[in-house]
C-alpha positions in Angstrom: 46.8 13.1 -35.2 44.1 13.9 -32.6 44.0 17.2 -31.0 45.3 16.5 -27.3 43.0 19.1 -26.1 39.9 17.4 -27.4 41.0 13.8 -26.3 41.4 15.6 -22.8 37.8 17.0 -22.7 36.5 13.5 -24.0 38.7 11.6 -21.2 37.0 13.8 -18.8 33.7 14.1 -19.9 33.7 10.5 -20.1 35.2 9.8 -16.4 32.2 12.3 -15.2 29.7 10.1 -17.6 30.8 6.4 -15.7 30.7 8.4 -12.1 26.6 9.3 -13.1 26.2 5.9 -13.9 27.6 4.1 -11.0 25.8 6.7 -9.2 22.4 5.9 -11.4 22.5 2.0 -10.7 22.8 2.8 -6.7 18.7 2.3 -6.2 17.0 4.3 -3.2 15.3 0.8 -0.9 12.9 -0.6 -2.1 10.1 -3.0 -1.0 9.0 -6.2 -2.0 5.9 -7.7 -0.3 3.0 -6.6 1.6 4.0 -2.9 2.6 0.7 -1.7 4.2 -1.0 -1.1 7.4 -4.4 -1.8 7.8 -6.7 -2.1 11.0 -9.9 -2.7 9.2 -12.2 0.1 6.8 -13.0 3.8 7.6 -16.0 5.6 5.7 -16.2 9.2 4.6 -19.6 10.6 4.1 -19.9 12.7 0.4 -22.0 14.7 1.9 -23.4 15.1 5.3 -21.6 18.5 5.9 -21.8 21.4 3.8 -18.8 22.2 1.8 -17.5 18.8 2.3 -14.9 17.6 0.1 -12.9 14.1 -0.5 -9.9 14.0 -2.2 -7.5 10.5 -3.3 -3.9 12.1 -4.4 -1.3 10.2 -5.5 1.7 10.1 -8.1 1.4 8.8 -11.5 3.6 5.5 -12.1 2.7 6.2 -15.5 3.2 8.0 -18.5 -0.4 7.6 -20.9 -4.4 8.3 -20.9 -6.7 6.7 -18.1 -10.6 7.0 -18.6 -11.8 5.5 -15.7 -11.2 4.8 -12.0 -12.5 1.7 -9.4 -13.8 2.9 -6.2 -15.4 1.8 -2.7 -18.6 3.3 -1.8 -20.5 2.0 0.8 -24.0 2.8 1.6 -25.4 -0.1 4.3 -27.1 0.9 7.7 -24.3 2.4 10.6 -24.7 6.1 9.1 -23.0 5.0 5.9 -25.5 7.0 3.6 -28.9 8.7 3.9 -31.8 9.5 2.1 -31.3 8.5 -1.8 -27.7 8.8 -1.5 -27.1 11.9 -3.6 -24.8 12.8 -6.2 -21.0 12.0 -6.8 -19.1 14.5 -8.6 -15.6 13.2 -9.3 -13.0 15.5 -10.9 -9.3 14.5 -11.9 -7.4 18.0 -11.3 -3.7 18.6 -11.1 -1.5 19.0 -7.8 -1.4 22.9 -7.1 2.6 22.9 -6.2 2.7 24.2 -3.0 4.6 22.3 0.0 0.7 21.0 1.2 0.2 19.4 -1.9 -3.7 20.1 -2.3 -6.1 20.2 -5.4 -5.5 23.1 -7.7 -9.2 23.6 -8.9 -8.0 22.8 -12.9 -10.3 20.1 -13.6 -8.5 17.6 -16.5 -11.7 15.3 -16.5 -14.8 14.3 -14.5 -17.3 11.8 -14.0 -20.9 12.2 -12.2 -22.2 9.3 -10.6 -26.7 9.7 -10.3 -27.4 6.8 -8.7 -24.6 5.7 -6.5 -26.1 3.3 -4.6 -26.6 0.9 -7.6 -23.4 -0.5 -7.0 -20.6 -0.4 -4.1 -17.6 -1.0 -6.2 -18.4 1.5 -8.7 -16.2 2.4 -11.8 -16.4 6.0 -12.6 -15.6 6.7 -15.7 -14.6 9.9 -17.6 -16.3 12.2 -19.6 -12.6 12.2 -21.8 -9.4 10.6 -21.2 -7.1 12.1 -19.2 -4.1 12.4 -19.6 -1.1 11.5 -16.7 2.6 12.0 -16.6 4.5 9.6 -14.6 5.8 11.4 -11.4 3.4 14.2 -11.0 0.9 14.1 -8.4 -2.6 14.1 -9.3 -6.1 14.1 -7.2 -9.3 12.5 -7.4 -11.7 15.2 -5.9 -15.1 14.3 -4.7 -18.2 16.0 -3.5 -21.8 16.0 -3.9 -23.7 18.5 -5.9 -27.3 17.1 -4.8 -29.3 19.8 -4.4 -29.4 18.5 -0.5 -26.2 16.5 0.0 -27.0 17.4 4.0 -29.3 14.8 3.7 -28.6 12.6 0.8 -25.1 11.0 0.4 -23.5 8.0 0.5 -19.5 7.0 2.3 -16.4 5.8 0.1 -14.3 3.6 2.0 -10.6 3.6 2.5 -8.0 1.4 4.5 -8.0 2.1 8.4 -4.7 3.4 10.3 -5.4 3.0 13.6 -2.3 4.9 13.9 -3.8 8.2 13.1 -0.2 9.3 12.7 2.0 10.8 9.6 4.2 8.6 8.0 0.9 6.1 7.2 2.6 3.6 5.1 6.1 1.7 5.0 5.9 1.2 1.3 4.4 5.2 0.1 5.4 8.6 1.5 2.4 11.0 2.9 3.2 12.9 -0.7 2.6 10.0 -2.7 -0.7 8.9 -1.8 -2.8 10.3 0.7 -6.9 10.7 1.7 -7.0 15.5 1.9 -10.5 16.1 2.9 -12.1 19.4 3.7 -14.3 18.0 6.4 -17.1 21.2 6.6 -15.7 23.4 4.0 -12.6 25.5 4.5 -8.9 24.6 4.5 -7.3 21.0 3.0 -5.7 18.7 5.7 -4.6 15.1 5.6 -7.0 12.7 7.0 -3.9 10.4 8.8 -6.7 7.4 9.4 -7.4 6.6 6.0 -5.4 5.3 2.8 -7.5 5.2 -0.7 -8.6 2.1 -2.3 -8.7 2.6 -5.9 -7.6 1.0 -9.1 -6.7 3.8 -12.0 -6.8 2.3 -15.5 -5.3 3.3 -18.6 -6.3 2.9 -22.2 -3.1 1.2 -22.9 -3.8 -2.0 -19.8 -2.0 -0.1 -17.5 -3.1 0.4 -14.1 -2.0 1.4 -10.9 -3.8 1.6 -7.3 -3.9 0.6 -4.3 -5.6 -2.8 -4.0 -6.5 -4.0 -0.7 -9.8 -3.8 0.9 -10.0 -4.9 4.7 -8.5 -6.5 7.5 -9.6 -9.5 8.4 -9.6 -8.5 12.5 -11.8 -10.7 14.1 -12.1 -13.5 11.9 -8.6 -13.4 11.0 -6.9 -12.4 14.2 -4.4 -15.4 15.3 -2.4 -15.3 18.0 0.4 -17.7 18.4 3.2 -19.4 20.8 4.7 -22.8 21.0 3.1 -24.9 18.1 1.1 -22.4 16.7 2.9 -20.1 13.6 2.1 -17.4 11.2 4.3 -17.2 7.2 4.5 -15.6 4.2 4.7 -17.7 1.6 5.6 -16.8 -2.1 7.3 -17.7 -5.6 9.4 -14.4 -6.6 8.6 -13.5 -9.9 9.5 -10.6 -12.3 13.7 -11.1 -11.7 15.5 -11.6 -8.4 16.3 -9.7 -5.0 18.8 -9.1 -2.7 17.1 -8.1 0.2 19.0 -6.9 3.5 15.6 -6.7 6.0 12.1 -8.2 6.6 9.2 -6.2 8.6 6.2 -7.7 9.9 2.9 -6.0 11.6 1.8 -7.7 14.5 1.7 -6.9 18.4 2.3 -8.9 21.9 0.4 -10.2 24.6 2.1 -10.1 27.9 5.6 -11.3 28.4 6.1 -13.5 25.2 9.4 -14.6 24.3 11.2 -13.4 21.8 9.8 -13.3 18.2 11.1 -16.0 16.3 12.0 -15.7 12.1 13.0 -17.8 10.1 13.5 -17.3 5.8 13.6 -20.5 4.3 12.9 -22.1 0.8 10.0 -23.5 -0.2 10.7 -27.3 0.4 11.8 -26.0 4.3 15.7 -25.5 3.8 16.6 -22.9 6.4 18.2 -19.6 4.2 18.5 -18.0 7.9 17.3 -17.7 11.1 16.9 -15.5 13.9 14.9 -13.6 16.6 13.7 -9.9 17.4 13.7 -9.3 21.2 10.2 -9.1 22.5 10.9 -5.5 23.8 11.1 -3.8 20.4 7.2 -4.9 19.9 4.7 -3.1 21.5 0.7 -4.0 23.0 -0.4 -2.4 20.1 -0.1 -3.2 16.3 3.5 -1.8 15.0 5.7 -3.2 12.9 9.2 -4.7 13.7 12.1 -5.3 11.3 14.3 -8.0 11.4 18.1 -7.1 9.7 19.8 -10.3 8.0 23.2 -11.0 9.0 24.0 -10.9 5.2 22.3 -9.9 2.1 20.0 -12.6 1.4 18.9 -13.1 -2.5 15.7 -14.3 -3.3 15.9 -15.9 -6.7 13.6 -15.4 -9.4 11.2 -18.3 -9.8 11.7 -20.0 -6.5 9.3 -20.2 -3.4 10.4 -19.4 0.0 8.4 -18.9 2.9 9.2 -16.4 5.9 8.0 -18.0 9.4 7.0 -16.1 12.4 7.2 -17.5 16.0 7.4 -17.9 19.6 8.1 -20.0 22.3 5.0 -21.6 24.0 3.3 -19.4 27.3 2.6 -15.7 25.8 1.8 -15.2 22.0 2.3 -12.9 19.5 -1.0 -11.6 17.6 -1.3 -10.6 13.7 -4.0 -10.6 11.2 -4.1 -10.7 7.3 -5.3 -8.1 5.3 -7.5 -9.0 1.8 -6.2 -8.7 -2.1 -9.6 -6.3 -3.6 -9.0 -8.4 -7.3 -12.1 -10.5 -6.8 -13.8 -7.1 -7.1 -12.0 -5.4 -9.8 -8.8 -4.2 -7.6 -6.6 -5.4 -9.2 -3.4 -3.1 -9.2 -1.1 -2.6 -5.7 -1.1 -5.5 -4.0 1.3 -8.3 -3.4 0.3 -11.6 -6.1 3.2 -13.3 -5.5 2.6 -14.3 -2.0 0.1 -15.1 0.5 -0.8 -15.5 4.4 -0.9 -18.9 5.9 -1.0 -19.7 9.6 -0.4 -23.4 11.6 -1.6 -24.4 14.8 0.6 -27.3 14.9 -0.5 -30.1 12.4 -0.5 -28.3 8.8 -0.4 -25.0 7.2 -3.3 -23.4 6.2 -4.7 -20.9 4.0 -6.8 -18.2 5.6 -10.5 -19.3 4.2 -8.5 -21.1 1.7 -7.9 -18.2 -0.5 -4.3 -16.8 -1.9 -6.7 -13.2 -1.5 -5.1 -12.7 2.0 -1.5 -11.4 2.9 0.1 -11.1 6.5 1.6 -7.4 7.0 5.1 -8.5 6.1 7.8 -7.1 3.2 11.5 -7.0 2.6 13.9 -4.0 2.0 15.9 -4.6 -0.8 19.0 -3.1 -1.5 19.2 -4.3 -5.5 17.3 -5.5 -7.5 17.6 -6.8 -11.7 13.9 -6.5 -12.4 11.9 -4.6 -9.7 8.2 -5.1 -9.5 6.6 -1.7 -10.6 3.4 -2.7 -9.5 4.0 -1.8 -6.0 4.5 1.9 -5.3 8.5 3.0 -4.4 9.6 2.8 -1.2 10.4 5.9 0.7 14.1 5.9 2.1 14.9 5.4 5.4 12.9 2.2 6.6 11.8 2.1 9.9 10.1 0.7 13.2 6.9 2.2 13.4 5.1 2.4 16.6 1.5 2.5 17.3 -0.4 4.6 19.8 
């Protein structure tokens, strides 16, 4: 006969065991969309000051060896570059633990760059692979070892936050992935106007980045009232979502009325519909969240399309921001979706490409398959307001 003792232990280690996994199946929010601010691009000069130095951290999604990294460098006239453009030394190093996060000087692998002006979306790659655990942070450190980088350099380019704020994306903590820069030398600080365009790639296919490249501003800036709409429009793949919210980046002009959204499917059969007062947007660009009445799920497969409006006399203004993959970017960005805007008669395709997204995700509360593409929400959503 069993010991009663051990069945007692086993009845209790199991009840502890079912608790953890209830527990581990409870999923922190997480986004699915377009979770990223973006007011156009913002150049760092390699050089330029003495002891400058540029540095992309972020957290590894994945466990395996990367040899080489994509990266924006841009070198036309506006002060972008001088001279012959210099050097680019970039070094993978660790994260060095404390609570700021910085570089801790223990290079894993480099790559030196001669002749960066040969090419703006340059691939660096490694003088050995490196090496990454999934869920440590890591940096991309660069700086210019010309022997006058006061006078020879060139810029990288990273994703505008007109913001200039903590807290830079919706969809990534500060932690997670972040431009440090030591702007004349001396101590590390976060550089709040920038977020790094990169694509990381691993031996094994893998990679992970950040993928988009610009805002379209000027020639993508619609605003709309009456007739005249903005969507979202998308076929969910890689398992189904229940999601609870939708978010959108845009800002008002004058007294518009409130701002109309509607989820539908993809033949135009209304899933729900609803407004967000016009005094939770600002004058600036922010974004606003809309909270379904119920859980909505977005099945796997399907296309649905999320509709922004407003009633005709003052609009509503928004702008897409542009997929990098027709350059190489390839990792980070939303490929089920894109941005499509009416004016009344038909929708349209901003220049006819799917390479353009409007500022616009859900928070979803569970999911069976969640897109790992994208990096992991931080918790706690919210409105975000611009200066």
């Amino acid at each position: 006969m069993p010991n009663k003792k051990i069945l007692s232990l086993f009845s209790i280690a199991f009840f502890f065991f079912a608790v953890l996994s209830v527990f581990s199946t409870c999923e922190a929010a997480s986004v699915y969309g377009c979770p990223w601010n973006s007011d156009g691009l913002a150049n760092l000069e390699i050089g330029k000051s003495s002891g400058r130095a540029i540095s992309y951290r972020f957290r590894a999604e994945h466990t395996g060896t990367a040899d080489r990294v994509l990266i924006y460098l841009v070198f036309g006239s506006g002060g972008y570059y001088a001279g012959n453009g210099g050097q680019i030394l970039m070094q993978v190093q660790t994260d060095d633990g404390s609570s700021s996060h910085n570089p801790s000087g223990t290079v894993l692998g480099e790559s030196l760059v001669t002749n960066p002006m040969a090419q703006w979306n340059r691939t660096f790659v490694f003088n050995k692979p490196v090496a990454f655990e999934q869920g440590k942070l890591y940096h991309l450190v660069f700086t210019n070892p010309h022997s006058d980088p006061i006078s020879n350099y060139v810029s990288i380019d990273d994703l505008h936050n007109s913001r200039n704020q903590a807290n830079m994306q919706p969809g990534v903590s500060d932690t997670d992935l972040a431009v440090i820069w030591k702007p004349s030398g001396g101590s590390w600080a976060v550089n709040y106007k920038h977020t790094p365009i990169y694509c990381l790639q691993f031996t094994d296919g893998f990679k992970q980045g950040q993928g988009y490249m610009d805002a379209k501003i000027s020639s993508g800036s619609i605003s709309f009232s009456g007739n005249s709409k903005v969507r979202m429009s998308f076929t969910v793949s890689g398992g189904s979502r229940t999601v609870t919210e939708v978010s959108v980046r845009l800002r008002k002009n004058g007294t518009p009325g409130n701002l109309g959204v509607r989820l539908e499917t993809g033949s135009g059969t209304v899933v729900e519909e609803g407004s967000i007062p016009s005094s939770a947007v600002s004058t600036s660009m922010n974004w606003v969240t809309y909270k379904f009445t119920t859980p909505r799920v977005l099945e796997s497969g399907k296309g649905y399309n999320v509709v922004f409006s407003a009633p005709a006399g003052d609009s509503y203004t928004t702008y897409p921001i542009q997929k990098g993959r027709s350059y190489g970017w390839t990792a980070g960005t939303f490929t089920d979706g894109r941005y499509e805007y009416t004016t009344g008669s038909s929708w349209q395709k901003f220049q006819g490409s799917d390479d353009y997204d409007l500022q616009c995700y859900f928070t979803v509360s569970s999911s069976d398959n969640p897109d790992t593409s994208r990096p992991a929400a931080p918790t706690g959503l919210r409105i975000v307001t611009a200066d």
